[in-house]
Every structure is written in structure tokens, then in C-alpha cells.
N, C-alpha and C positions, 0 to 999 in steps of 0.2 A: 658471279662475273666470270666470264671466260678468262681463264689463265692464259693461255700459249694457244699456239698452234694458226688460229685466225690471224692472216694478213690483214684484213680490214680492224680487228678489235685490240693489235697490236700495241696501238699509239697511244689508249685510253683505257685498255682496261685490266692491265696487269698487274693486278693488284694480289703480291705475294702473303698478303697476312692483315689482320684486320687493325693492326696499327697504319699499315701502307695505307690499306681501304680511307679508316679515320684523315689521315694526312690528305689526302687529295680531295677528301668533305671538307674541312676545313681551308681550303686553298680555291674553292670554289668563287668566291668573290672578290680574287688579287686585280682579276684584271678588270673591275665597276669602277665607269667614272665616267664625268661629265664629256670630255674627251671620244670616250667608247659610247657611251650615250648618241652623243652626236653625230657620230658614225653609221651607228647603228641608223638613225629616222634619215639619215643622206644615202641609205642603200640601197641599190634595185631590188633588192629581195625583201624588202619594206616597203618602197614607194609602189613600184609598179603592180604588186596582188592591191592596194589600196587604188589604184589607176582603176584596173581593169573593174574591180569590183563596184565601182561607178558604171562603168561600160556594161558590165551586163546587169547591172540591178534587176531590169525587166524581163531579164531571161533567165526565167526559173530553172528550167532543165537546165539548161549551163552552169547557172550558180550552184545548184545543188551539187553537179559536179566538183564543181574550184573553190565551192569554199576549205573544206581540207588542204589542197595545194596552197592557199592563200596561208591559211593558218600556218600548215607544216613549213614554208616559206619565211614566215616570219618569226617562227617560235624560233628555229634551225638559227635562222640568220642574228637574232638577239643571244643566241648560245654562244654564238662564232665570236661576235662583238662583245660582250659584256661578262663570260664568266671562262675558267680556266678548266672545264669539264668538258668532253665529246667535242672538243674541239674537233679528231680527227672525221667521226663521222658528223658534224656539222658539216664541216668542208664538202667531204664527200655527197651528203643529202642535194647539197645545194647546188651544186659544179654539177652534176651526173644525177640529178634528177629534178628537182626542182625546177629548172632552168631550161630542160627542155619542153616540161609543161605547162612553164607559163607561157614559155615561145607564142605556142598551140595555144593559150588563150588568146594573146597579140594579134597574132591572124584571126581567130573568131569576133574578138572586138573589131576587128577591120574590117571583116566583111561584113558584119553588122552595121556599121556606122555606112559604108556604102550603099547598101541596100534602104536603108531608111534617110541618105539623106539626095534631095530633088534635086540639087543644082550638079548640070549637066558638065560644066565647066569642071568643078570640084572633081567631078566622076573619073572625065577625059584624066586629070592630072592624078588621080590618086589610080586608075588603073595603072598611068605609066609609069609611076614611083614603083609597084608592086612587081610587074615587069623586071624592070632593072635593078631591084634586088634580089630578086630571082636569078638573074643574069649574071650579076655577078659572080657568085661561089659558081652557078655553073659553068663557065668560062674558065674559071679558077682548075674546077675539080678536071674538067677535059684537058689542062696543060698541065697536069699533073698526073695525069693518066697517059697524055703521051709521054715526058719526061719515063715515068715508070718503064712505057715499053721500051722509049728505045734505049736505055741503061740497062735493060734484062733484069731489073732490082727485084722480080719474083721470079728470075727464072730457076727452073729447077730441072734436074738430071731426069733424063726419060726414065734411066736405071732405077732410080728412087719409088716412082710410082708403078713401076714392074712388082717390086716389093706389095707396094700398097693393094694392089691389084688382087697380087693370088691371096695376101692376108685376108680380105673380101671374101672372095669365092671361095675360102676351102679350111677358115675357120671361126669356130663360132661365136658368136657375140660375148662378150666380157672375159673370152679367155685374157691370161696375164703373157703378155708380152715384155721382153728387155732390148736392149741393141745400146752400141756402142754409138753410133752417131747423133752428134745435137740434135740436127736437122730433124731426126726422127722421135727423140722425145717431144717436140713440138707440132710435128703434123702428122704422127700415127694418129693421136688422139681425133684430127680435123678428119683425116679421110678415109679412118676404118673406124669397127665398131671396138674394139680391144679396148683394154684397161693396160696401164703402164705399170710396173711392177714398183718401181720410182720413176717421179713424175713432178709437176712442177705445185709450189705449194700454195698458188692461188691459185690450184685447180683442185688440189687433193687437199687443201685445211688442214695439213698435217704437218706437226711441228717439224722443225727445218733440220735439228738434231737424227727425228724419225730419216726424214729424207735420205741426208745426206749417209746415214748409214744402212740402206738400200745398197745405195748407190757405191758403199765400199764394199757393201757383199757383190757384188757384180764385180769388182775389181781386184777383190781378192780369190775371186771365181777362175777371173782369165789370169790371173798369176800377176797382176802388178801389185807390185808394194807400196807403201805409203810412202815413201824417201820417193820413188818414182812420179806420186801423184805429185806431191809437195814439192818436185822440181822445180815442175810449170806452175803451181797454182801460190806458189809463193812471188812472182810476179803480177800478182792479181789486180791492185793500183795500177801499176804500168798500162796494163792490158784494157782495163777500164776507163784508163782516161785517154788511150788511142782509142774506144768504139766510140767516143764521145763526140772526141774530134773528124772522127770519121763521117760519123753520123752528120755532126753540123754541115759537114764541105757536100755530102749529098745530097742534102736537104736545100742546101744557098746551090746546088747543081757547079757546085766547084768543080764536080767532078762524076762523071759518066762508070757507074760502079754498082754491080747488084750484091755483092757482098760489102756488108762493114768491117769484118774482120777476113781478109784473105786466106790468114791461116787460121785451119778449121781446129787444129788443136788449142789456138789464143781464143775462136771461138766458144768450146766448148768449156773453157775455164769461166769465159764470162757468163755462162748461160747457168753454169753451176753456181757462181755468185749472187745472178740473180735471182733464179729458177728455184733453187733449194736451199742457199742461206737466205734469203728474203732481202737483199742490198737494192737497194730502189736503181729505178736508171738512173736519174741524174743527179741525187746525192749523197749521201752515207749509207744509214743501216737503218731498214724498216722495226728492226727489232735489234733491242740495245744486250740481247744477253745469248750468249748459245752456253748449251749443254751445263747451264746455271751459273755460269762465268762471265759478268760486264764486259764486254767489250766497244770498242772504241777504233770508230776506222782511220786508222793510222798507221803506216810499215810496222812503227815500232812497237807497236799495240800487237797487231796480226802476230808478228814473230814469238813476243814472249805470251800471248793467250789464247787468243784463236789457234796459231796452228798446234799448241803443246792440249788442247782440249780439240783439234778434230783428229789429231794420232790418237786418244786414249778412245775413242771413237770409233776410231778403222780396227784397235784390238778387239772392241766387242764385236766386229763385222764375224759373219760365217758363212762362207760360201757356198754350204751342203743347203743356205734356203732358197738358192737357184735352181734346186732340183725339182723344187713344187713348182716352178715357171712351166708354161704351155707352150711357149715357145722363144725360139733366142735369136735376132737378125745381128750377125756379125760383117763386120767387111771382110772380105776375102784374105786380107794379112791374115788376119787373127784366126788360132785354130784353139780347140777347146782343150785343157789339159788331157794327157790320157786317164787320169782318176775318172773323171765324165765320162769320157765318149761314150761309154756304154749305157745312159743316162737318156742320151738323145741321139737323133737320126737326119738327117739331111734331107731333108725335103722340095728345099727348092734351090737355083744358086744364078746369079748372071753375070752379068760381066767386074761389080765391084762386090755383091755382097750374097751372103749366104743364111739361110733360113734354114734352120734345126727346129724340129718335135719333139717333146719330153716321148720316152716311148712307152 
């Protein structure tokens, strides 16, 4: 079983020692009952692969396709319902995958049934049904697409992809890249070829402890201390349940706004909650333990165990392993201790940030 590390095998498969393992074999049929039973045969992800599998009986090639979906559909969906195992990837099979491929059976049983069936009437009404669900979302998604433009909610600094630009043209594919701004731990990886030194860990499947202690060697690189990180980042609830509210009022277009968070230093606390302790957006903690200490999201929790286990944390940081980095995008405030500078060279700079070469 995977220990740590996997956001997705978090929920289900942390099993520290083979008493834990035994306990959660045994706990596997808490949740079988008449109840869940009945759940279970009243579900889209039971009925309709049973639908559809009438619909195409006579279409071999298609069935041979979907019986798998049908199965994995309904095995998934009997896991979800009736037993206290893989719940989490239950969930996930069915939400984000299962579901778009019976869609796409839906539509095949459809236009099957139209094609084999004569009455001209039926046709006329079940093209314009097909129409006007079509029409829908797409009217939906174009008044959501101008809302976006005219909120500027992707705009971005020209500065920004000046960056991205020379990173392109004049370094080579998977050098290790750092930088101080959020924004750039999220869209170097989109629009160059580079690898992130720390980076986000449902990208990088790397325990969230690994992460975050990256990401103190970078901070203990440019000379901030951990009292200085833990200023901000001990309002971290505060700051989580404003992107929240944020987020809502943008979403109901409360409010005309391409940032959620205005201030990019409350931004970048949240992204580090997210990004690298693994704290879901909208409720607690993906993962119930850092650096082998339970925790529990709560002020009072954070203060006496999270932050006294990410200081002992920041001590094992060492800044001398930013010296193997390829290269470094700071903003223009920030300058490199003198211990460095002899380390790296200046390569490129614009108007807010500047690009150093290991040399």
C-alpha cells in the first residue's frame, strides 16, 4: 500500500503497520445494509450502464467497448454504497471518470435509437430536444466566458510572460527552476518546459513535509527566518476562509474581480496550504498527519502542532541546495545574500523581476 506522499491514495491507504492494515479489513462491512442496499439498485451508476446495456445489445463493437465501463461503474458504485474501503477512489472513479463515459454512451444510445427509429414526428422532436441541450451549457459557458473577460479574472502582467518567454528560448528543457512568486509556481510549469525545484504536490506526488521543506531551503536561501514565515502563515484559517468568501461573491458575480486574494502575500500563504500541505479548497486537510504528528484543522490545533513541527522542519532546511538550481526568478525587491552572488549571474531583468544563472 502506498504510505504518504499520493494526494489521491491519501484518504484510503495509509496504513502505518499491519495491525492498522488488519483494522480497516475488518471495518470493511460497517457500512452493509438494507438501507445502502437500496441506494445502491436506486443509483445512476447502477441503473443507467443496466439502461444503456439494453440500448446497445445489438451493437457489438459498442458493447464490447462498455461493458468494462458498465462493470467498473457498478462494481465502483457498490464500493461507494455498501462497504467502508476505497471509498475515496470510489468517489473519484465515478465523478471523473465513469460519468463522462457513460455520458458518451447516452449520446450513442441516442443516436442509435434515432436512426432505427421511422416515425418522422418522433425525429422532428427528439432532434429539437438534442438542440436545446446542446444550447444550453453552450449559452451557459459563453456568459461565463464574457463575465471572465470583462472581470479580467485571467488577466495577467505582460512582465510575467516576458519571464516565461526568455525562460523558452534560451533554457533547456527540465532545467530546475525557483522563484518567489505564487503566480509562477503555478504557470511556469503551463508555459515553459522547466521543472520546479518545489512545486505543487499533486503534481509532484511528493510527500507534503518533502515539499514544504524545499520550499524553506529557498527561504532560508534569501535570508527569511521562520518567526518571519510564521508571521503570515499563522493567520492561515483567516486567509482561507476570505479566498472562500471571495471566491463565492465571484462566482454569484457579486462582484467584478480577477484576483481572490488582492494581497499576493495572503495569496501565496494560501497556495502554500494548499499546494504543499495538501488542505483541500473547500474543507480541512487532505491528509490528517504532517511530519508523523496528527493534526487537526483548528487555530488551536495549528499553534500547538503544525506550526511547532513545521519549525523543527525549517531547521533541517539548507540553503547551500539552491546552489544545484539552474536558475532563480526573483522580484526586483529581493537581492541574493552576498554568501551567493558568486554562485549566480544575472541574466535577464524587467521592470518587476529578475532572472539569475547558476554559473
Amino acid at each position: 500500500m502506498i504510505k504518504e506522499g499520493s494526494w489521491s491514495s491519501a484518504d484510503y491507504s495509509e496504513f502505518n503497520n499491519f495491525q492498522g492494515f488488519l483494522a480497516e479489513i475488518s471495518n470493511i462491512f460497517s457500512k452493509l445494509s438494507i438501507k445502502n442496499l437500496f441506494k445502491f439498485f436506486i443509483n445512476n451508476f447502477f441503473l443507467i450502464p443496466i439502461f444503456l446495456f439494453f440500448c446497445l445489445k445489438n451493437e457489438k463493437k459498442i458493447l464490447n467497448i462498455y461493458v468494462p465501463v458498465f462493470i467498473i461503474s457498478i462494481l465502483f458504485s457498490f464500493l461507494f454504497y455498501n462497504l467502508d474501503f476505497l471509498n475515496a477512489l470510489s468517489t473519484r472513479i465515478l465523478v471523473r471518470g465513469a460519468d463522462v463515459l457513460i455520458t458518451v454512451g447516452i449520446f450513442l444510445s441516442a443516436g442509435l435509437l434515432y436512426k432505427n427509429y421511422q416515425n418522422n414526428i418522433f425525429k422532428t422532436i427528439f432532434i429539437s430536444f438534442l438542440v436545446y441541450i446542446s444550447l444550453v451549457p453552450s449559452v451557459k459557458l459563453l456568459n461565463m466566458a464574457k463575465f471572465n473577460y470583462e472581470s479580467k479574472r485571467f488577466f495577467s502582467l505582460t512582465d510575467r510572460f516576458e519571464i516565461y518567454d526568455f525562460l523558452n528560448k534560451n533554457v533547456s528543457d527540465n532545467n530546475v527552476v525557483v522563484s518567489d512568486d505564487p503566480y509562477d509556481w503555478e504557470l511556469i510549469p503551463v508555459y515553459t518546459n522547466l521543472d520546479m525545484y518545489y512545486s505543487n504536490i499533486f503534481n509532484s506526488y511528493r510527500d507534503p513535509k518533502i515539499e514544504i521543506l524545499r520550499y524553506f531551503d529557498f527561504l532560508n536561501f534569501i535570508g527569511v527566518s521562520y518567526d518571519e514565515f510564521i508571521n503570515d502563515f499563522s493567520k492561515i484559517i483567516e486567509i482561507r476562509k476570505k479566498y472562500k468568501e471571495n471566491a463565492k461573491k465571484i462566482r454569484n458575480k457579486e462582484v467584478l474581480n480577477y484576483k481572490i486574494l488582492n494581497n499576493d502575500e495572503m495569496f501565496k500563504i494560501f497556495l502554500i496550504s494548499r499546494n504543499m500541505l495538501g488542505f483541500s479548497m473547500t474543507h480541512g486537510l487532505i491528509f490528517n498527519k504532517f511530519n508523523q504528528k496528527e493534526i487537526k484543522y483548528s487555530k488551536e490545533n495549528f499553534e500547538k502542532t503544525l506550526f511547532t513541527e513545521m519549525r523543527k522542519v525549517y531547521n533541517e532546511s539548507n540553503p547551500e541546495n539552491l546552489l544545484e538550481v539552474d536558475y532563480i526568478v526573483l522580484n526586483k525587491s529581493l537581492k541574493l545574500k552576498n554568501e551567493y552572488q558568486n554562485y549566480f549571474q544575472k541574466v535577464f531583468q524587467n521592470n518587476v523581476k529578475v532572472v539569475y544563472k547558476k554559473n
